[in-house]
C-alpha positions in Angstrom: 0.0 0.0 0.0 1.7 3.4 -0.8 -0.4 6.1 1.8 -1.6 9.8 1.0 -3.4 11.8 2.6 -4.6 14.9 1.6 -6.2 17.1 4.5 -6.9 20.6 6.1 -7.2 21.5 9.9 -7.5 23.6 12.8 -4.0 24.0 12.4 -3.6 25.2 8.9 -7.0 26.7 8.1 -8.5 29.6 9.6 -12.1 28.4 10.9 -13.5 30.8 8.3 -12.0 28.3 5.6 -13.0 24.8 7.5 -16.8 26.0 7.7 -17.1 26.9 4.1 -14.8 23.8 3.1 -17.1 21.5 5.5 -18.7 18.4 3.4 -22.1 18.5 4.4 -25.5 15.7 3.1 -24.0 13.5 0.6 -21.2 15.0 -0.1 -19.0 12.8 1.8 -20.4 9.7 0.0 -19.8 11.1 -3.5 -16.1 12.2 -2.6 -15.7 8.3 -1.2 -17.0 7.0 -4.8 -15.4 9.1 -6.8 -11.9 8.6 -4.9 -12.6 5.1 -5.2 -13.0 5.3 -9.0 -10.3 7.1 -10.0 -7.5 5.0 -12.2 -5.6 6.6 -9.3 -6.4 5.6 -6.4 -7.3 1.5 -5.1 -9.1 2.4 -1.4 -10.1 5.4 0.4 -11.4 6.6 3.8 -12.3 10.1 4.7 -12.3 11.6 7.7 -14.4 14.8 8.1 -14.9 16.3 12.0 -15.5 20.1 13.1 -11.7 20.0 12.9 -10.7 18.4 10.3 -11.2 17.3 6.7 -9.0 14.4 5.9 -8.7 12.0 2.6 -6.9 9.2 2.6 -5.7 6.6 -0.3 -3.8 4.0 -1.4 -2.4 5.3 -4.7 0.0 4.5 -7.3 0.9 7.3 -8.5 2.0 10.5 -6.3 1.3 13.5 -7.9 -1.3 12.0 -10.1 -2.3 11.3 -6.7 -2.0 14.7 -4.8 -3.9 16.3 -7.8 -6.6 13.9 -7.7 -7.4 14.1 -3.6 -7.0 18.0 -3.7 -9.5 18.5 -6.7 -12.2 16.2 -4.6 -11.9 17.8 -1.9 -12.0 21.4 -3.8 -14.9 20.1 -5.7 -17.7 19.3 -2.9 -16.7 22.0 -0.9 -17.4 25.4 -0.9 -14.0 26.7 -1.8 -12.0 27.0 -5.2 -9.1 25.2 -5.8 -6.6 28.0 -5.6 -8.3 29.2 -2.4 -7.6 25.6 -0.7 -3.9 24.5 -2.0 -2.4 27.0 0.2 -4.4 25.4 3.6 -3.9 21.9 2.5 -1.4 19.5 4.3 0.5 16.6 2.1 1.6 13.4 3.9 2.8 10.2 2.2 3.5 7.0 3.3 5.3 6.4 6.8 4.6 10.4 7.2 1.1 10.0 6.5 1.1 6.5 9.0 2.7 8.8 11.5 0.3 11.8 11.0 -2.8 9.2 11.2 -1.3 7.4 14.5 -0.9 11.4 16.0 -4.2 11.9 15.2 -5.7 9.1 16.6 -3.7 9.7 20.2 -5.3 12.9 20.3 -1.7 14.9 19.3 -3.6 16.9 16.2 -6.8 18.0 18.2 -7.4 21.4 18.9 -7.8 20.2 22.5 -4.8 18.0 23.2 -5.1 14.5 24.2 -9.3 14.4 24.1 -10.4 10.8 23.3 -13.5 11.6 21.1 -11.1 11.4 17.9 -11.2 7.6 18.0 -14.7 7.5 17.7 -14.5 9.6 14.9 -11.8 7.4 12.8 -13.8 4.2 14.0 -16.7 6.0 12.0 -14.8 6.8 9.1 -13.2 3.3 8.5 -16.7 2.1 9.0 -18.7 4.6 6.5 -15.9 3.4 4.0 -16.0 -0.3 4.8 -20.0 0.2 4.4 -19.1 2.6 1.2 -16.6 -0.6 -0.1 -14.0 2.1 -0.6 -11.7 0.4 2.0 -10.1 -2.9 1.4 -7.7 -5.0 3.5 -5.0 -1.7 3.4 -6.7 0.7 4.7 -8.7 -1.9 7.0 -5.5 -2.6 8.6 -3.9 1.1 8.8 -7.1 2.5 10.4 -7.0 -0.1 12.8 -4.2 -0.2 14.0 -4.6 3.9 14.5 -7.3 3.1 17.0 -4.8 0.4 18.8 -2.2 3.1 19.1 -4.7 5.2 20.3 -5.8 3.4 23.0 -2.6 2.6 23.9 -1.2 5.7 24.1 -4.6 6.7 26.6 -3.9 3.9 28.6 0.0 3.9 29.1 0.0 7.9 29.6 -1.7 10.5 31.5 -2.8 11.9 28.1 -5.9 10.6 28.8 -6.7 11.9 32.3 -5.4 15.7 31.2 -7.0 15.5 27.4 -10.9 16.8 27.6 -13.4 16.7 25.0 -14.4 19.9 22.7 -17.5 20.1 24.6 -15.7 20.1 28.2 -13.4 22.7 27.0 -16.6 24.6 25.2 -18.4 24.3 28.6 -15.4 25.8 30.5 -15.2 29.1 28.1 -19.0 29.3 28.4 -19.0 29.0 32.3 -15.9 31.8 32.3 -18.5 33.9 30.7 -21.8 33.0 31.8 -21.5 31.2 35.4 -21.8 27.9 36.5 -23.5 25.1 34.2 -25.5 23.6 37.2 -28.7 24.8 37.6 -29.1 26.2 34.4 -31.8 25.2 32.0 -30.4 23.8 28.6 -31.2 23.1 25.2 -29.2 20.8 22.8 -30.3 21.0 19.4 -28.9 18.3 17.4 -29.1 14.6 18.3 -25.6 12.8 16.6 -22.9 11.9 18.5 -21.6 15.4 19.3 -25.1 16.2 20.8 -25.6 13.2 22.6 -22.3 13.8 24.4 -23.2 17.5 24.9 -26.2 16.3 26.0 -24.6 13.8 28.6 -22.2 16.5 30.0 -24.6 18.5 31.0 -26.9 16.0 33.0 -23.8 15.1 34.6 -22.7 18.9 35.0 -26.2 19.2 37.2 -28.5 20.7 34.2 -32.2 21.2 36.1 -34.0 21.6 33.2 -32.7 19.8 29.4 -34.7 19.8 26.1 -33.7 18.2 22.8 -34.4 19.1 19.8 -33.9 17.4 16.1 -35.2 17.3 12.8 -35.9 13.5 13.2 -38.2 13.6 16.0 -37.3 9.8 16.5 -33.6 10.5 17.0 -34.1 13.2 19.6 -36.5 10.7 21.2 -33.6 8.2 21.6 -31.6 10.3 23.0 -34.2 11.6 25.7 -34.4 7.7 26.2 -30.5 6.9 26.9 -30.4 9.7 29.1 -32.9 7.7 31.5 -35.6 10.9 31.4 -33.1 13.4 32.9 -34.2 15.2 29.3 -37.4 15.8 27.4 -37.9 16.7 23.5 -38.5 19.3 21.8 -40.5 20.1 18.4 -37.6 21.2 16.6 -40.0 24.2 14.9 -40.2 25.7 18.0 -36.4 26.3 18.7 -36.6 30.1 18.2 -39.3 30.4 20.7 -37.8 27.9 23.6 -34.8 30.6 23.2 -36.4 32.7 25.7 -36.9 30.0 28.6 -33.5 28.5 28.2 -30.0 29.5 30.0 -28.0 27.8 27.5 -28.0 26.7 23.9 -25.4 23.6 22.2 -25.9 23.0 18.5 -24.3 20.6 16.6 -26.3 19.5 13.3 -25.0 18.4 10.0 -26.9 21.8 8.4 -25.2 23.4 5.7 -26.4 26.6 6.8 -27.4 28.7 10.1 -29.8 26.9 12.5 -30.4 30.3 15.0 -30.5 33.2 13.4 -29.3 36.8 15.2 -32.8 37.9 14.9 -34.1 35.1 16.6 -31.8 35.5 19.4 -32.5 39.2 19.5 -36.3 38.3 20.1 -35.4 35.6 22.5 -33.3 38.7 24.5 -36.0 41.0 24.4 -38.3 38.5 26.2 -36.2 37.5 28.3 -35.5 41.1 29.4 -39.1 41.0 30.5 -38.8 38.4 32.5 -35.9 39.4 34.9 -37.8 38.9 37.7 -37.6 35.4 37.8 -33.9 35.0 36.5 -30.5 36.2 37.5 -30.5 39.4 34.9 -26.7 39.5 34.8 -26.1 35.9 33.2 -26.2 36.1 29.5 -28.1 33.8 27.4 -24.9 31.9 26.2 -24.6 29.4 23.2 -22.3 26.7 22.4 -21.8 26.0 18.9 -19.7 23.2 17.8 -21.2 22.6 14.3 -18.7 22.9 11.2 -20.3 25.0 9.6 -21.7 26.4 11.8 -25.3 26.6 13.6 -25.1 29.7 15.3 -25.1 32.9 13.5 -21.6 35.1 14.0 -23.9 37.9 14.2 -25.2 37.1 17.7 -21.2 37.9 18.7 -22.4 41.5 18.8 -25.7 41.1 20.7 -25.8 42.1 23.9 -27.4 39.5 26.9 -25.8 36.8 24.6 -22.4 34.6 24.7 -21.2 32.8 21.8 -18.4 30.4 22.1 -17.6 28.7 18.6 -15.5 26.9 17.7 -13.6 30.0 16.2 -13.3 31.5 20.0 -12.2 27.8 20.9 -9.1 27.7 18.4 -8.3 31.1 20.1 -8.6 29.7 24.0 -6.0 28.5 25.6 -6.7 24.7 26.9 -5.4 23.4 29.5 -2.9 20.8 28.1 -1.0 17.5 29.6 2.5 17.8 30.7 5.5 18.2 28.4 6.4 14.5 29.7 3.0 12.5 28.7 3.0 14.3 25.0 7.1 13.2 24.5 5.7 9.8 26.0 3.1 9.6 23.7 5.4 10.8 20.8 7.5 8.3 21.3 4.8 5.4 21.8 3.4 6.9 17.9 7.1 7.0 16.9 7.8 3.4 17.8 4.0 2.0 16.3 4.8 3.7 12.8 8.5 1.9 12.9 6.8 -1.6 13.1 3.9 -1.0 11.4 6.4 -0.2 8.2 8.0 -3.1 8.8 5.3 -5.6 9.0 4.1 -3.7 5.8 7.3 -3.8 4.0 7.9 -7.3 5.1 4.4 -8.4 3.9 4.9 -6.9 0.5 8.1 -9.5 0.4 5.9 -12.8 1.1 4.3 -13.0 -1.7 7.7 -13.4 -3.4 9.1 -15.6 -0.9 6.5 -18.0 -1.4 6.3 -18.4 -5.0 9.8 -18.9 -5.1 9.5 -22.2 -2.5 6.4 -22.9 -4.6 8.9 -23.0 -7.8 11.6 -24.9 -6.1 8.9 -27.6 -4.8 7.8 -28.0 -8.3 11.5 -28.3 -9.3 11.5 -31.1 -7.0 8.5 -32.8 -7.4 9.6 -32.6 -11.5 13.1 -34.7 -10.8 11.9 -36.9 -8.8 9.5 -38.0 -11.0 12.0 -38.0 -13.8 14.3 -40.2 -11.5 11.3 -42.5 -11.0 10.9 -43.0 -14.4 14.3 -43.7 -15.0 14.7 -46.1 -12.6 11.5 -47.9 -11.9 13.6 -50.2 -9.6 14.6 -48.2 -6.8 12.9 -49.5 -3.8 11.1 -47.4 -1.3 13.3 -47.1 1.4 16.1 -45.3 -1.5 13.4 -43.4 -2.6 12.5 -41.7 0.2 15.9 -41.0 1.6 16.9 -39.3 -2.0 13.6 -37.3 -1.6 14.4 -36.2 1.8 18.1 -35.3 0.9 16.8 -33.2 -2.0 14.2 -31.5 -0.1 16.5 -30.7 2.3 19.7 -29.5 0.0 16.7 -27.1 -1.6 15.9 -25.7 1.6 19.5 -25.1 2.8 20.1 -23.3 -0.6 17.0 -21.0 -0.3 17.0 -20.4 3.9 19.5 -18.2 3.7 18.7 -15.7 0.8 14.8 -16.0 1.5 15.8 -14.7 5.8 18.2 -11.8 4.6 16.0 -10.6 2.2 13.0 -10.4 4.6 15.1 -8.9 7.1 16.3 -6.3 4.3 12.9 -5.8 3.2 11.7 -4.4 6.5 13.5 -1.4 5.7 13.1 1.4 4.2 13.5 0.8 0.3 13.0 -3.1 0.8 10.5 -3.8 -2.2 14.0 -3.2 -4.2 15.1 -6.9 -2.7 12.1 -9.0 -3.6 12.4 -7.3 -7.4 16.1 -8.7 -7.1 15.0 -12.0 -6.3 12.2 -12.2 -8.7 14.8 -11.1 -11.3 17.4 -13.5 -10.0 15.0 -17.0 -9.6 13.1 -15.9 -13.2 9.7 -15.9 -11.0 7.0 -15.9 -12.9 4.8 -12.6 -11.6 1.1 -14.3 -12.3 2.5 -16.7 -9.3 3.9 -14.1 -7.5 0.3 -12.2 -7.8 -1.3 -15.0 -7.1 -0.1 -15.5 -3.4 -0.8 -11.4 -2.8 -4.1 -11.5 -4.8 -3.0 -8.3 -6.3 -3.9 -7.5 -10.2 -0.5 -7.7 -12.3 -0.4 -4.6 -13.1 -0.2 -3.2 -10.0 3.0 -1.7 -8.1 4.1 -3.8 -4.9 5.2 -0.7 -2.8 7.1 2.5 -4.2 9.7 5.0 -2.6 9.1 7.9 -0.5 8.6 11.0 -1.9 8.1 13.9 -0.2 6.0 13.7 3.2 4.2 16.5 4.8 4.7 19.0 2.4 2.6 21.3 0.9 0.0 20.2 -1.5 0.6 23.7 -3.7 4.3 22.0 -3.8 3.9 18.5 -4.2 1.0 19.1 -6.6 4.1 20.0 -8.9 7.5 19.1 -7.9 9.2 17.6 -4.9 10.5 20.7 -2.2 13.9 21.6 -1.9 16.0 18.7 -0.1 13.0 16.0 0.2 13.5 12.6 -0.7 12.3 12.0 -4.5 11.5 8.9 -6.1 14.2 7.0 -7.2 14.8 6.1 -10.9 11.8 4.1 -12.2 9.6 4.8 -9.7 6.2 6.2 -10.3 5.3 9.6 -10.3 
C-alpha cells in the first residue's frame, strides 16, 4: 500500500476556511465514490470532523495522486481550488502512517489528548468499509490507528489531562456566563456530538434539558439513553424555547445557520421581560460546535448573549498535559509507525518468498518423478531417503537468501530486494500475484517522496532537499 493523505485542519486553516470547506449531506459519500474510482487511487477513507477534513488513499501514482485528492476535496466543498492549495497539508507513506497514528492519540486535536477522535476514525473506516472504498490496506492502517490510540490513553496521562471539545466549550462558556448547574439547557442536534453534549450536561447538574432534532425519532432516543433526565423538543419551535432556556449547544449536519441573530435578539427582548424570575446578569450563552456552523456570528455582537464557537475555541487557551506524557506519547506513535512499516514492507516480500518455495517444490517434485521414471527399480526405502536429501539440500540453498531478504525488506526501500530476487530465480509474476491476490499490473510498494509538504508544492515538484523517487519509480 503506498499512503496519501490529503487534508486541512484547525491548524492550517483559519475556521473561516474549514466552515465553508465542510462536506455536508451526501457529499462525503460522492467524494468516497469518486476517490474510489479514479485510475488513481485503489481504497479510500475520509475523515471529516468540526476539525478536520481528511482523505486518505492508497495510490499508485503520487502527484497524479495529490492532484486527484485535492481536486475532490475542492470540488464538494465550498471553496476554489486555488483558495484551498495553500491550507492543505500533504503526507505520504510512513509520514502519512505517522500523521494518522498522531491523530488518533489525540496529538492533532485542537484540544490536546481528548479521546472523542477515535470515535471519529472508527466511524470513518466504518462509513468506508459500508461505502466498499476500504479494502484489506486501509482496514488494517485504520486499525491499528485506533490500537495506538488506546494505547497511548492507557500507558500515559494523556488521557486523564486530554478533555473533550465540549468540556473545554463548557469551561469558556461558564468563564462567561457562570456555573453550568442549575441552568436550563437546550441541545439542538441529536448525533454523536449532541448526545455527548447532552450527557455532560446532565452530569454537569442541568435542572431543566430539552432536545431538539429534525428527526423527531432521534431526539427521542436520546431523551431515552439519558434515562428521562431530558425531554424533546419540536424542533419548529427552537426560536421560541430561546427565551426559557439559559443555555444553547448546536451541533447539526446543516449546511447553513440553525439560530438566526434575529431570533436570538427576540429571544433577548423576552427574556429582558422576564428578569424577575432570572439572574439578569447571566447572558443567554450558546455553544456551537457545528462545522459549519449553527449559530449565527452575528449574535457575537448582541448584547445579553455569549457565543463560544469553535472559532473562539481555536483562540482559547486549553489546559494541556504535561510536556512528559506528549514526549511519552510521541515516542509510543514513533515506535508504532517503525513496526507498522516493517510488518508492511515485510508483507509486501511474502508474496515473493512463497512463490519462489512454490517454484523450487515444483522443481522437486519434477526430478523426482524424472528419477522414478528412469529407474522404476529403486525400492522405497532409497526413494524416500533421495527425496528427503533433496528436499532438504533445496531448503539449505533457499533459507538463507529468503531470511536476509525479509530482514532487508523491512527497511526502508525493501521492495528493491524482492524485485532482485524475482529477477534472480526468473519468477514468474502471475505466481507471484497470485499468493498477494494483487492485479499484475499493480506496483508492490514504491519509494518515498516527499511527506508532509505542501500540496501547492507537491502538486508539482518535490521541495527543496526532500526525498524523491528513485529512478523508475512512479510519479
Amino acid at each position: 500500500m503506498s499512503l496519501l493523505v490529503v487534508g486541512l485542519s484547525h491548524r492550517t486553516a483559519p475556521v473561516g476556511v474549514l466552515e465553508r470547506a465542510a462536506l455536508t449531506g451526501d457529499s462525503p459519500t460522492r467524494v468516497l465514490h469518486e476517490a474510489a474510482a479514479s485510475a488513481t487511487v485503489a481504497e479510500a477513507a475520509l475523515v471529516n470532523t468540526c476539525n478536520r477534513i481528511e482523505l486518505y488513499a492508497d495510490v499508485d501514482k503520487f502527484h497524479a495522486g495529490v492532484a486527484e485528492l485535492s481536486q475532490l476535496l475542492a470540488g464538494h466543498s465550498g471553496v476554489d481550488l486555488d483558495e484551498l492549495t495553500p491550507h492543505l497539508y500533504v503526507h505520504y507513506e510512513d509520514r502519512a502512517v505517522h500523521h494518522l497514528f498522531s491523530v488518533a492519540c489525540g496529538l492533532d486535536s485542537m484540544v490536546v489528548g481528548e479521546g472523542q477522535i477515535l470515535g471519529q476514525l472508527r466511524d470513518a473506516l466504518a462509513k468506508a468499509q459500508e461505502e466498499h472504498t476500504a479494502g484489506r490496506g486501509l482496514n488494517e492502517l485504520f486499525q491499528q490507528a485506533l490500537r495506538v490510540g488506546k494505547r497511548a490513553h492507557s500507558e500515559t496521562g494523556i488521557d486523564k489531562a486530554g478533555q473533550s471539545l465540549v468540556t473545554f466549550g463548557l469551561e469558556q462558556v461558564a468563564a462567561g456566563a457562570g456555573p453550568i448547574a442549575g441552568k436550563r439547557a437546550l441541545v439542538v442536534g441529536a448525533g454523536s456530538m449532541s448526545s455527548l453534549a447532552a450527557a455532560t450536561l446532565v452530569r454537569s447538574g442541568v435542572t431543566d434539558l430539552l432536545v431538539a432534532n429534525r428527526t423527531p425519532a432521534r431526539a427521542e432516543r436520546l431523551v431515552e439513553i439519558l434515562g428521562g433526565a431530558a425531554r424533546t423538543l419540536d424542533f419548529a419551535k427552537v426560536p421560541q424555547a430561546l427565551a426559557d432556556v439559559d443555555l444553547v449547544i448546536s451541533c447539526t449536519g446543516a449546511a447553513g445557520t440553525v439560530i438566526d441573530a434575529p431570533e436570538v435578539a427576540a429571544a433577548l427582548a423576552l427574556r429582558s421581560a422576564q428578569t424577575a424570575s432570572r439572574d439578569s446578569t447571566a447572558p443567554l450563552a450558546f455553544l456551537d460546535l457545528a462545522m459549519p456552523r449553527d449559530v449565527d456570528h452575528a449574535v457575537h455582537a448582541l448584547d445579553g448573549a455569549l457565543l463560544v464557537d469553535l472559532e473562539s475555541l481555536s483562540h482559547a487557551h486549553a489546559a494541556t498535559p504535561g510536556a512528559g506524557d506528549v514526549d511519552a506519547v510521541s515516542t509510543i506513535v514513533a515506535d508504532e509507525v517503525t513496526a507498522f512499516g516493517q510488518a508492511q514492507r515485510a508483507a509486501r516480500i511474502a508474496p515473493t518468498v512463497v512463490a519462489l518455495r512454490a517454484m523450487a517444490s515444483e522443481v522437486v517434485r519434477g526430478e523426482l518423478a524424472r528419477l522414478t521414471s528412469r529407474l522404476p527399480d529403486l525400492d522405497e526405502r532409497s526413494s524416500a531417503e533421495i527425496s528427503q536429501t533433496v528436499r532438504r539440500v533445496v531448503d539449505k540453498l533457499l533459507h538463507a537468501p529468503t531470511v536476509k531478504v525479509k530482514q532487508l525488506a523491512a527497511e526502508p526501500g525493501g521492495a528493491s530486494y524482492a524485485e532482485a530476487l524475482r529477477e534472480l530465480f526468473d519468477l514468474d509474476p502471475a505466481a507471484v500475484h497470485a499468493v498477494s491476490g494483487t492485479p499484475i499490473g499493480a506496483q508492490a510498494g514504491s519509494s518515498i517522496p516527499p511527506g508532509g509538504i505542501p500540496a501547492a508544492q507537491a502538486a508539482v515538484a518535490p521541495p527543496a532537499g526532500a526525498t524523491a523517487p528513485p529512478a523508475g519509480a512512479t510519479r
